[in-house]
C-alpha positions in Angstrom: 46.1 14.8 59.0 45.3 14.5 62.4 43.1 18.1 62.4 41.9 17.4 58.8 38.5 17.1 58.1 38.7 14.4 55.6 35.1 14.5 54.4 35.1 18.1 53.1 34.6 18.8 49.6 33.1 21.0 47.1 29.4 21.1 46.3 28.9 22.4 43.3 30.3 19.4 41.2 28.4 16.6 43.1 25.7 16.4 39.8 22.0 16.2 41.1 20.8 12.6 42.8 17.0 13.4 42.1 16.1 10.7 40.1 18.5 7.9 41.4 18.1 5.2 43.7 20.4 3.7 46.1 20.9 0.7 48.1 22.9 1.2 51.3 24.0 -2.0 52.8 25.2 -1.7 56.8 26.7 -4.1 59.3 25.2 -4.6 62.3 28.9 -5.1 63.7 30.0 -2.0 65.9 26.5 -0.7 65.1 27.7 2.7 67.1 29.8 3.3 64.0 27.8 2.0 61.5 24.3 3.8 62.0 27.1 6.6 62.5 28.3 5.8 58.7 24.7 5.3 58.0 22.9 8.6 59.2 26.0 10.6 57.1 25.1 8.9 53.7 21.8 9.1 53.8 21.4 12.5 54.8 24.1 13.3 52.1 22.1 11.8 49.3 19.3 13.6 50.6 21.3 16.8 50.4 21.8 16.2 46.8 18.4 15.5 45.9 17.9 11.8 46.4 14.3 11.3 48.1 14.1 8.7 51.2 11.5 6.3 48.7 14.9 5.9 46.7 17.0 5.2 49.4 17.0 1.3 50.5 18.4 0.1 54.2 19.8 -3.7 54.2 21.3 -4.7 57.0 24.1 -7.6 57.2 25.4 -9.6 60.2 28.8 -8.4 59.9 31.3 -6.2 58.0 32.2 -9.9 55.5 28.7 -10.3 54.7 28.5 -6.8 53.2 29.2 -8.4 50.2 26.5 -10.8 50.0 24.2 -7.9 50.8 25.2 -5.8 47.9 24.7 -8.9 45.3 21.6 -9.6 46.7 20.6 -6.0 46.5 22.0 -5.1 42.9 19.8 -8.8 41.4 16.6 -7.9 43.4 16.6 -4.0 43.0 17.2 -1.3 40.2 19.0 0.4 41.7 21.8 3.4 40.4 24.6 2.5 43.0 24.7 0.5 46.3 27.1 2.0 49.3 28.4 -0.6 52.0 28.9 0.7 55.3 31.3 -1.1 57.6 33.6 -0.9 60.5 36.0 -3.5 61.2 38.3 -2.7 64.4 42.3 -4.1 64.5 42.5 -6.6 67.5 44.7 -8.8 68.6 44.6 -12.0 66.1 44.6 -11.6 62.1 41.0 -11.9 61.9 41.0 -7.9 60.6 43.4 -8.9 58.4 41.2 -11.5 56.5 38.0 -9.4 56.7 39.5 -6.3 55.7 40.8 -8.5 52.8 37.7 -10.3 51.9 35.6 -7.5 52.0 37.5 -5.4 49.9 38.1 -8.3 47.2 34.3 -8.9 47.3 33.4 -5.9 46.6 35.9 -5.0 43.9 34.6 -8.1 42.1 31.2 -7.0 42.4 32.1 -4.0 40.9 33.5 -6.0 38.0 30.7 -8.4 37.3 27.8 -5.8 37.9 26.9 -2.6 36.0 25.5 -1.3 39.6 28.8 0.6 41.6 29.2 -0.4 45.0 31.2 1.8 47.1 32.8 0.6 50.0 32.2 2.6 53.0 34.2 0.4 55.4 36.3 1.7 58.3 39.4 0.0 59.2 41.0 1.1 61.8 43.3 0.7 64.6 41.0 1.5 67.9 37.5 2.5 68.6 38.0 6.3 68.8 39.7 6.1 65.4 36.6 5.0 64.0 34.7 7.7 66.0 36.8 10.1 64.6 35.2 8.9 61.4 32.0 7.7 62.2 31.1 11.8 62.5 33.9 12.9 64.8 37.2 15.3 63.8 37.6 13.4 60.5 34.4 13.9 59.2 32.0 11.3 58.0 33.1 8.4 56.0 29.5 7.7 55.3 29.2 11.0 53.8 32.3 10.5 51.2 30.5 7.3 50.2 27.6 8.7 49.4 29.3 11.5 47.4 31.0 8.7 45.7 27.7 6.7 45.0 26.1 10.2 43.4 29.0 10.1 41.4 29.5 6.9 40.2 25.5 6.5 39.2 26.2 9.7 37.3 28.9 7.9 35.1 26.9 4.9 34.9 23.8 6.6 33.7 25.9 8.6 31.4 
């Protein structure tokens, strides 16, 4: 894995994105990643047909608060998916531990209560160059795979 590309994958399946709209929620947290995470999805749902007056930018505080951002963003907006875009580094206390937690339960339950996916774009990694490698470095682009995801998703909702 450590050579792998992890954000290749085929194009041909990914159905169009033309007529959808998207929210993309980002933390302002280790904003070098995140804009990183950012600049993949959104050029990726342009790619696949989206158009930038479909694409919404939110930003949140931190990587916790993502989930406030998607709620806010599915009740106010009608929107086809909503992508969260985090990065959330290990340090030396168990605060990742509870964020990387949190975040993931809140957005799984937002995926529950809502008929809008959100897809969580959140890096959690070990050290700063793990999220590089990410963030648009050896491993590709998380950002991208979460937008991929959102096409996707939107599809099977509007299906």
């Amino acid at each position: 894995m450590a050579t792998v590309n992890l954000s290749d994958y085929t194009f041909n399946p990914v159905p169009s994105a033309e007529m959808m709209r998207f929210g993309i929620v980002v933390s302002e947290w280790n904003t070098e990643i995140t804009e990183a995470l950012y600049k993949g999805a959104y050029e990726t749902l342009l790619k696949h047909g989206a158009t930038s007056g479909n694409i919404r930018k939110e930003y949140v505080p931190g990587t916790f608060e993502l989930t406030y951002g998607a709620a806010k963003m599915i009740k106010s907006e009608n929107l086809d998916a909503v992508i969260v875009l985090g990065c959330v580094i290990q340090g030396e206390t168990r605060h990742f531990d509870f964020i990387c937690q949190g975040v993931a339960y809140g957005i799984s339950k937002l995926n529950i209560k809502y008929k809008t996916p959100v897809i969580f774009g959140v890096l959690t990694t070990n050290n700063l160059q793990q999220a590089i490698d990410r963030a648009g470095g050896k491993h590709g682009n998380k950002g991208d795979e979460a937008a991929i995801t959102a096409v996707k998703m939107a599809a099977l909702k509007n299906r």
